[in-house]
C-alpha positions as CSV (number, residue, x, y, z in Angstrom):
1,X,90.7,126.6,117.7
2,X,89.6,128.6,120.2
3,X,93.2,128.7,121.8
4,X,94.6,129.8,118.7
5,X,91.9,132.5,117.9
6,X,92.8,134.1,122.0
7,X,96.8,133.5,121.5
8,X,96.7,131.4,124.1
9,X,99.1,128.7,123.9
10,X,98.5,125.1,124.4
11,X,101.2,122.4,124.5
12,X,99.2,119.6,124.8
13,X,94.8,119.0,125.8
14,X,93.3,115.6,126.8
15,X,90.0,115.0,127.9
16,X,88.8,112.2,130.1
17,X,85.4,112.0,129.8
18,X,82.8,109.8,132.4
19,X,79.4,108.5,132.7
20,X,77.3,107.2,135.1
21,X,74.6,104.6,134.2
22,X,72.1,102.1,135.4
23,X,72.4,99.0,133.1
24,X,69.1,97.3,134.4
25,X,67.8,100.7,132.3
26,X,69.5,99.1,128.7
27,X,68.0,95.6,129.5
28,X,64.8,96.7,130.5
29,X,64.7,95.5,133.7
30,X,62.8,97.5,136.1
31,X,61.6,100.9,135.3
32,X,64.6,102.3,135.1
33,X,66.3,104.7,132.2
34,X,68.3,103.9,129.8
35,X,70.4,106.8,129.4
36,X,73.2,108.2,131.2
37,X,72.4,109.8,134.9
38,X,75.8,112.2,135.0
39,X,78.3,113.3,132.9
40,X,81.6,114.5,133.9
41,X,84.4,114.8,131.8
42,X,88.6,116.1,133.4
43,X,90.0,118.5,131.3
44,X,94.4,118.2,131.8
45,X,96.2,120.9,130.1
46,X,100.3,121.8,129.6
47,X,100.2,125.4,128.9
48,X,102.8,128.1,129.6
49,X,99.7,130.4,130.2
50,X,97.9,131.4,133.0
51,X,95.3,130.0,134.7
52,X,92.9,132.4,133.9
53,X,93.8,132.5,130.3
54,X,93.5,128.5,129.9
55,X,89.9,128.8,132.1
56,X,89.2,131.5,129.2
57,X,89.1,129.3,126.5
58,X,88.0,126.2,128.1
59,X,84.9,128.5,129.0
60,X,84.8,129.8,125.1
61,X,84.8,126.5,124.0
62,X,82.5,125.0,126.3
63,X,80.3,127.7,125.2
64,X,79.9,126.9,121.9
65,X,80.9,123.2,121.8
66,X,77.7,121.1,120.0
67,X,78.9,117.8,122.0
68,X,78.4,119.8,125.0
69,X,75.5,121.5,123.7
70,X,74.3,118.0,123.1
71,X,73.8,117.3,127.1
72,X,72.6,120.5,127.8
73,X,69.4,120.6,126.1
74,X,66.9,118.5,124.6
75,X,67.5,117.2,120.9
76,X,64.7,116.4,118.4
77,X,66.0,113.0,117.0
78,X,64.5,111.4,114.0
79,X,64.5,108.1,113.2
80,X,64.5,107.2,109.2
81,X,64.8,103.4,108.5
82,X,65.3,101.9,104.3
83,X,64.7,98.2,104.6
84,X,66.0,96.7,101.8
85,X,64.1,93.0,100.4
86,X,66.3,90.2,99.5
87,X,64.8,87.1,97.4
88,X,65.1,83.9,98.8
């Protein structure tokens, strides 16, 4: 979107993306948490535009991305739970 919006032409985006985590966290063993400790994620682009120009949108992008916004700060989350009775 943001490629299209700058004239910046892309021939082709993929994004690797990586976590690191400690899996004694998940199973609760040790004192550990459960979450993710880094997050990297490899952006590989084929683009007949310049450097700066592709860094331009990533940046953009990045900027107002929610998955990235995700990481970045802390979300309120909400659990709501229907349990539904079945007869025996």
């Amino acid at each position: 979107m943001w490629a299209a919006q700058l004239n910046v032409p892309l021939h082709q985006v993929a994004v690797e993306v990586q976590a690191d985590t400690d899996l004694r966290g998940m199973y609760g063993v040790d004192d550990i948490p459960a979450g993710y400790s880094a997050v990297r994620y490899i952006v590989s682009v084929r683009s007949p535009a310049s450097q700066e120009a592709i860094l331009r949108v990533l940046d953009i992008a990045e900027a107002h991305s929610p998955y990235v916004d995700v990481f970045r700060r802390p979300q309120v989350l909400q659990r709501h739970l229907h349990i539904i009775a079945e007869q025996e």
